[in-house]
C-alpha positions in Angstrom: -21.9 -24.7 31.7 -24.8 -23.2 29.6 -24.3 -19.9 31.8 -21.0 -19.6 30.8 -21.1 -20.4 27.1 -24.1 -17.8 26.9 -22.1 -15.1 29.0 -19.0 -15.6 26.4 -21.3 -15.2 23.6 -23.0 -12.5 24.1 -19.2 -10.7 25.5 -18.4 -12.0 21.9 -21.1 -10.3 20.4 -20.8 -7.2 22.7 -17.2 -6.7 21.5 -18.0 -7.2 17.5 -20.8 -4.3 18.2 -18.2 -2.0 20.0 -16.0 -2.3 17.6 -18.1 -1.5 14.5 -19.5 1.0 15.8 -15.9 2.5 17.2 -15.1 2.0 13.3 -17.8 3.8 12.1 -18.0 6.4 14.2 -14.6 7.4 13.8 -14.4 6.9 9.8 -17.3 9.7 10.0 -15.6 11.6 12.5 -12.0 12.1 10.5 -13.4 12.3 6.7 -15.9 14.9 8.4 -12.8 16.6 9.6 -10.3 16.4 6.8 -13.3 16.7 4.2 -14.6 20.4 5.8 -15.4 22.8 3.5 -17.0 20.6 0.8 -13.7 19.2 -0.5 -15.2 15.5 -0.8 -17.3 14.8 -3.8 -19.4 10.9 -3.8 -20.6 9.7 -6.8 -22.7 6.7 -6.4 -24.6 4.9 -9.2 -25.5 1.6 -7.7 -29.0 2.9 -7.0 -30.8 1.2 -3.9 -28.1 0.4 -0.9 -26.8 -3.3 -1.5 -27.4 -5.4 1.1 -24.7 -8.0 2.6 -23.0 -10.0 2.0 -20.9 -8.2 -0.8 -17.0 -7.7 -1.7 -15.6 -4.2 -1.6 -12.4 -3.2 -3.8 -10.6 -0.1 -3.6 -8.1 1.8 -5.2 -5.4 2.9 -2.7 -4.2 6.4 -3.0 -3.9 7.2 0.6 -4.5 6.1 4.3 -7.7 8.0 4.4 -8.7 5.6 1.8 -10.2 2.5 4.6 -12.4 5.3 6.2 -13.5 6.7 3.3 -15.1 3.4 2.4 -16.6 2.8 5.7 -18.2 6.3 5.5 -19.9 5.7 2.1 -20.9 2.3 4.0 -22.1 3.2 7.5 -24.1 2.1 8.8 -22.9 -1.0 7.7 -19.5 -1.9 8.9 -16.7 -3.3 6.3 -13.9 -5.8 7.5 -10.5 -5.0 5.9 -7.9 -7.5 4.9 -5.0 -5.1 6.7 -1.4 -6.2 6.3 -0.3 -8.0 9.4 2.3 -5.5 10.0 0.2 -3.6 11.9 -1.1 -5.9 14.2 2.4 -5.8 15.7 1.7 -2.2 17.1 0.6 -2.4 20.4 -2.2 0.2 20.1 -3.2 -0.3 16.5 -3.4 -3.8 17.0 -5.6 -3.8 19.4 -8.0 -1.6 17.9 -7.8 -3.5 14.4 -8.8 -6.4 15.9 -11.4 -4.2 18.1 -12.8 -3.8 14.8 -12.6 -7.0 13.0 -10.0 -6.2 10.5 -8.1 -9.3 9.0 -4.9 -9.2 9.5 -2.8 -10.8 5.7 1.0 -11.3 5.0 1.7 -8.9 2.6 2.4 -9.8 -1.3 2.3 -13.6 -0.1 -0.5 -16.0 -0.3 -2.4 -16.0 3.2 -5.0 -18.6 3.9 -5.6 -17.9 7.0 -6.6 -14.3 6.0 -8.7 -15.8 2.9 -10.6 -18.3 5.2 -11.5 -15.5 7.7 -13.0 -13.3 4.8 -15.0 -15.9 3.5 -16.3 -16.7 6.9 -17.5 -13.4 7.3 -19.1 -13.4 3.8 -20.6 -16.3 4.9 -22.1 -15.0 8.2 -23.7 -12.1 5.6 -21.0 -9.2 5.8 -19.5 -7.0 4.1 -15.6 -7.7 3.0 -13.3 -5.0 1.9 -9.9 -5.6 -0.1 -7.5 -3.3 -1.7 -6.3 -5.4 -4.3 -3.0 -3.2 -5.1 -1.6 -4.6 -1.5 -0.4 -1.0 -0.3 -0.6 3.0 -1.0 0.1 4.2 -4.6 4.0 4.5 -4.7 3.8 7.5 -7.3 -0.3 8.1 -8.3 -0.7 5.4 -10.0 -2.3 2.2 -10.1 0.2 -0.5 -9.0 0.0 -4.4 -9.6 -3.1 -6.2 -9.0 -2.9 -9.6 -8.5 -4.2 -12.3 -10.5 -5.1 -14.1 -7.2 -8.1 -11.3 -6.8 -10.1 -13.0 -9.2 -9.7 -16.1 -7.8 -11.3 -14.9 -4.3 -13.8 -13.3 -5.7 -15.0 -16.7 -7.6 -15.0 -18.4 -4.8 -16.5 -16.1 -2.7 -19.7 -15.9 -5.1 -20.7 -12.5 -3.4 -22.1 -9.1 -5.2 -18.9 -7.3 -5.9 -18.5 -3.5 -5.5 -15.5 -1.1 -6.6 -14.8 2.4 -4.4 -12.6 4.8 -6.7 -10.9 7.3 -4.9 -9.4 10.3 -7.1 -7.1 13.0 -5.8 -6.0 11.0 -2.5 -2.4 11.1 -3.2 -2.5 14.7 -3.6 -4.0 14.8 0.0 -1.9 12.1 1.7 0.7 10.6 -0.3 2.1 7.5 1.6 5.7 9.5 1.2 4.7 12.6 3.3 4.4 13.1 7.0 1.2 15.8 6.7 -2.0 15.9 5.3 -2.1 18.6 2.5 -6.1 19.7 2.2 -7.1 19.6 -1.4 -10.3 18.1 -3.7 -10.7 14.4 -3.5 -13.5 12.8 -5.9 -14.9 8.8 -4.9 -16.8 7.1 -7.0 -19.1 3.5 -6.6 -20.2 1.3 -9.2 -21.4 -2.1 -8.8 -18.8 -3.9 -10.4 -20.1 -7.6 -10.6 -23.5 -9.4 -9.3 -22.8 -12.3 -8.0 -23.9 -14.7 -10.8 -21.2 -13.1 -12.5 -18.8 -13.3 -9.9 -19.4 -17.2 -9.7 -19.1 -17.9 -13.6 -17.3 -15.3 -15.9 -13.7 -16.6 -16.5 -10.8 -16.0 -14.4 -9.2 -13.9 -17.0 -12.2 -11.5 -17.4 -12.6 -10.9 -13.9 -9.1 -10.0 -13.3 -9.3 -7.8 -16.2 -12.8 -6.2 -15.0 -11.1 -5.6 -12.0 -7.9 -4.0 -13.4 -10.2 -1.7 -15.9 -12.3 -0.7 -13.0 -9.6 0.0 -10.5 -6.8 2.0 -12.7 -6.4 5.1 -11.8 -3.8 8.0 -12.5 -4.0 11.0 -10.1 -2.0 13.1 -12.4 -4.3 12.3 -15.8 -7.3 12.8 -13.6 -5.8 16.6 -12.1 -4.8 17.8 -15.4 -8.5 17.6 -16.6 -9.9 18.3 -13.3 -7.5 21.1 -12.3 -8.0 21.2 -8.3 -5.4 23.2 -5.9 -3.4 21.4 -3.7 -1.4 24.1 -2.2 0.5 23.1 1.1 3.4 24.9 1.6 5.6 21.5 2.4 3.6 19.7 0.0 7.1 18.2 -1.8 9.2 17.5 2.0 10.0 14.0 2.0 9.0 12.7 -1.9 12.7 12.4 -2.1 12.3 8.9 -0.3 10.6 7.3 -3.6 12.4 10.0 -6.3 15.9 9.8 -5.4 17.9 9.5 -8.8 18.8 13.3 -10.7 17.7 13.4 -13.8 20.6 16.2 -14.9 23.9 14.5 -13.4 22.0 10.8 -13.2 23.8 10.8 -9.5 21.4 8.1 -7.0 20.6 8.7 -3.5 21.6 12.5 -4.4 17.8 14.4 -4.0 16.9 16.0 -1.5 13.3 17.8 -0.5 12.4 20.9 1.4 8.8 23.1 1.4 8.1 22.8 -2.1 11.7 22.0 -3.5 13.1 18.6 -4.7 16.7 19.7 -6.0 19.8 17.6 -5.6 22.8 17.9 -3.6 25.1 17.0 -6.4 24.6 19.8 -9.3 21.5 21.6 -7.9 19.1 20.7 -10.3 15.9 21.1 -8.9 12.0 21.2 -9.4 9.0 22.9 -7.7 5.3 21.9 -7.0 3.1 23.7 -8.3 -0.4 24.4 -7.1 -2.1 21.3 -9.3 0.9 18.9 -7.4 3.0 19.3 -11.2 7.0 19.2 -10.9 8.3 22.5 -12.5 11.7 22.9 -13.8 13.3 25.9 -10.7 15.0 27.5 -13.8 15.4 27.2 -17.6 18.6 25.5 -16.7 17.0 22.7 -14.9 15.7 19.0 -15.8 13.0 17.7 -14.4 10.0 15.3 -14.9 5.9 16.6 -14.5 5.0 14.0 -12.3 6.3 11.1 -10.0 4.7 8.9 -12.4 7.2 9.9 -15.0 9.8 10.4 -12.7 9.6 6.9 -11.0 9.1 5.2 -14.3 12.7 6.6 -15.3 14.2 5.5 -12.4 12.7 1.8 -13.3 14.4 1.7 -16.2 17.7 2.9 -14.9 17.6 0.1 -12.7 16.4 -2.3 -15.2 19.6 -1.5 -17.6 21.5 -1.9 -14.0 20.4 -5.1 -13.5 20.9 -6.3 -17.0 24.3 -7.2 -16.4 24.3 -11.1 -15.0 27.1 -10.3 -12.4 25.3 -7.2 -11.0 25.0 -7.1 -7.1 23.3 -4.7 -4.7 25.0 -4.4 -1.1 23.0 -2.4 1.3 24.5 -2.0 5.1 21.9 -3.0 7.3 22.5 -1.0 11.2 19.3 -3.1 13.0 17.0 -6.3 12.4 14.3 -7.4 14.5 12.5 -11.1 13.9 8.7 -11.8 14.3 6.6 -14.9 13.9 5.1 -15.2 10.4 1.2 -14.4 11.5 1.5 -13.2 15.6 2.9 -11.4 17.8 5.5 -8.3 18.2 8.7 -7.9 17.0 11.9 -8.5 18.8 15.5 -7.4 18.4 17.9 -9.5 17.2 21.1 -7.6 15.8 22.5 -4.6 15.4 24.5 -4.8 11.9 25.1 -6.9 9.3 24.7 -6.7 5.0 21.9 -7.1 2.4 23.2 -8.6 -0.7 20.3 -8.5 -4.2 22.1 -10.9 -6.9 19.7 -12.3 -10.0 18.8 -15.7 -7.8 17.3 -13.5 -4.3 17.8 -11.6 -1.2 20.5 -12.6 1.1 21.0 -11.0 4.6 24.5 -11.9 6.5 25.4 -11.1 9.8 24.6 -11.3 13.6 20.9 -12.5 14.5 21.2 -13.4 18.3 25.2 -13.0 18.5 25.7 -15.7 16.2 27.0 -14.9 12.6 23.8 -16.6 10.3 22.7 -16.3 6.6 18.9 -15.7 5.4 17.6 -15.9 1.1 14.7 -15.2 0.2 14.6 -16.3 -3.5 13.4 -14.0 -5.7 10.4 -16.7 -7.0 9.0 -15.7 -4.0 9.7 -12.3 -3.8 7.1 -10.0 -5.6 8.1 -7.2 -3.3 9.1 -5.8 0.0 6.8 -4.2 2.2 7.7 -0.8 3.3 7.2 2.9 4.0 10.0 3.8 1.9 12.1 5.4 5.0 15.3 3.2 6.3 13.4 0.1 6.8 11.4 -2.7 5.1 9.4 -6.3 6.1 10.2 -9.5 4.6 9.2 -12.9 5.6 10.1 -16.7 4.8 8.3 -19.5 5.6 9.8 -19.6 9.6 10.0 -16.1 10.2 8.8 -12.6 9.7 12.2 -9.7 9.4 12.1 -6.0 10.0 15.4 -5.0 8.4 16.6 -1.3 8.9 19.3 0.1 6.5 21.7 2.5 7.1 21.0 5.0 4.2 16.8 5.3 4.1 17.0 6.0 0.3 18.0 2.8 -0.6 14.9 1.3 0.2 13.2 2.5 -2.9 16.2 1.0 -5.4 15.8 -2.1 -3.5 12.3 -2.4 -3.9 12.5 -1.6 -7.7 15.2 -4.0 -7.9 13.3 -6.9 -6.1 10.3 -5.9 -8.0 11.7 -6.3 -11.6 13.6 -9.0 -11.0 10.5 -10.9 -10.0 8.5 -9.9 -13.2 11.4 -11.0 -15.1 11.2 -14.2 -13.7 7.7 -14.2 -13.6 7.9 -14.1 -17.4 10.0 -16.3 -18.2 
């Protein structure tokens, strides 16, 4: 029995070796790549290396941002929190867990996920955490969570922050291609961890919120780095879909370095620095997504204003998961989303029988998506991978779902 229990072991131990150094090696192997040519700038001021245990946090610009961290740490390895999402993938689920990533429910409290990161913190490693809970939607800093600051006090670890500037010019979570360009990353030793373990709850969220903010657009108008590509706007129609000019929704459209709409041709190029230029004197436009997202905020704010409002999206597939394993299933093939004040309905045929799902908005920070035809939402049985019919409705249905919830949040 002793044989065996030491042969499992050390396979255990084997496979967390393998799998660090799979993640390590290939973190140097891709920013090496991408990076050539002296495009990647580090700035680090915490002096003499920081030995584990210790809490990572990143801004999240990009997908390169989780190797870019593991870089600046080899040869250390880091263990993400990773939303569970991809675990369902049959290839990148099996190399997350090759390397020890933690798989969380996105934008919903997760245990399971905070138990495993303060085991490993525990067993003297090194945790990393993206406290935003996805890419920038538009180059800016999104919500952080107020539940950040309550891991890091109970994790009573050192806590670093990795700032990453100019990532969404290089990858922005919208585009299909990497665009080479300038990106700038910057450590700081954020927090010992005496000061993790006793400053207020209010003061470590706000440390962390001051330290993480970030604005690719402020930063590149001081900074002025080229990030010519020449289909560097194709596909940032999915998150910018309303016309400024004719207000039509759902009515841009994106090709090379054009975002013009269908409707009355407005349109807007990118320029070299990643601004948004009016085509022609005749054209409106906004300089940045930032701007441009922000508008479209509001003119779904004043939308949803009105008590009786109601948002019906035609859904043409939706597959069902369990909550925290396992790959997802198909379960029907049509059916309607319905957004009213209270939550998220879904109606229609899950499993040939005609059935009814909420999701009340309490609950409902956000949806998880890549802002194409589909988007992830779970309740407390189930995990749903709902596919509209029309792939620019995802983003007013996430801005809907998200200011409703901070309406209600406020309240």
């Amino acid at each position: 029995m002793k044989i065996k229990q030491r042969i499992s072991f050390y396979r255990c131990w084997l496979r967390i070796k393998i799998g660090a150094l799979l993640q390590i090696t290939l973190s140097y192997i891709l920013v090496r790549w991408l990076f050539r040519g002296g495009r990647l700038q580090i700035n680090n001021s915490t002096g003499e290396a920081l030995q584990p245990p210790f809490l990572v946090l990143g801004n999240h610009t990009s997908n390169i941002d989780p190797a870019l961290v593991q870089f600046i740490l080899a040869p250390q390895p880091c263990y993400f929190l990773t939303t569970n999402f991809y675990f369902r993938h049959p290839l990148w689920g099996k190399l997350l867990r090759l390397a020890g990533a933690i798989p969380k429910v996105q934008f919903l409290p997760d245990l399971r996920a905070a138990h495993r990161a303060l085991a490993l913190l525990n067993q003297d490693k090194i945790v990393g955490i993206f406290p935003e809970g996805r890419r920038s939607i538009d180059g800016s800093c999104g919500d952080i969570p107020y539940s950040i600051a309550r891991f890091i006090q109970k994790a009573n670890v050192p806590v670093l922050t990795v700032k990453t500037q100019g990532g969404y010019f290089v990858w922005p979570r919208w585009s299909s291609s990497w665009h080479p360009g300038q990106v700038e990353v910057t450590i700081n030793q954020l927090l010992t961890g005496q000061e993790a373990a006793t400053l207020p709850l209010e003061q470590l969220h706000a440390k962390v919120r001051e330290a993480l903010s970030y604005n690719d657009y402020d930063w590149n108008r001081q900074a002025g780095h080229d990030y010519s590509h020449h289909r560097a706007a194709e596909r940032l129609d999915l998150i910018l879909h309303q016309c400024p000019r004719c207000l039509r929704e759902r009515s841009m459209n994106s090709q090379q370095n054009r975002l013009y709409c269908q409707a009355c041709g407005n349109a807007a190029v990118l320029d070299r620095y990643g601004f948004l230029q009016p085509a022609d004197a005749q054209c409106i436009t906004f300089a940045t997504p930032v701007q441009w997202s922000a508008w479209q905020r509001q003119q779904m704010l004043s939308f949803l204003k009105n008590k009786n409002f109601r948002l019906r999206l035609p859904v043409k597939e939706i597959r069902v998961a369990d909550p925290l394993y396992g790959p997802y299933r198909r379960c029907g093939n049509s059916g309607q989303v319905n957004l009213y004040q209270e939550g998220l309905y879904f109606h229609g045929k899950i499993d040939g029988q005609m059935k009814d799902l909420f999701f009340p908005i309490e609950r409902l920070p956000t949806v998880s998506t890549e802002f194409n035809y589909d988007f992830e939402v779970c309740d407390t049985h189930n995990a749903w991978w709902i596919f509209l019919e029309e792939r620019q409705q995802t983003i007013r249905l996430e801005n809907a779902i998200a200011l409703l919830h901070q309406v209600r949040s406020s309240r």
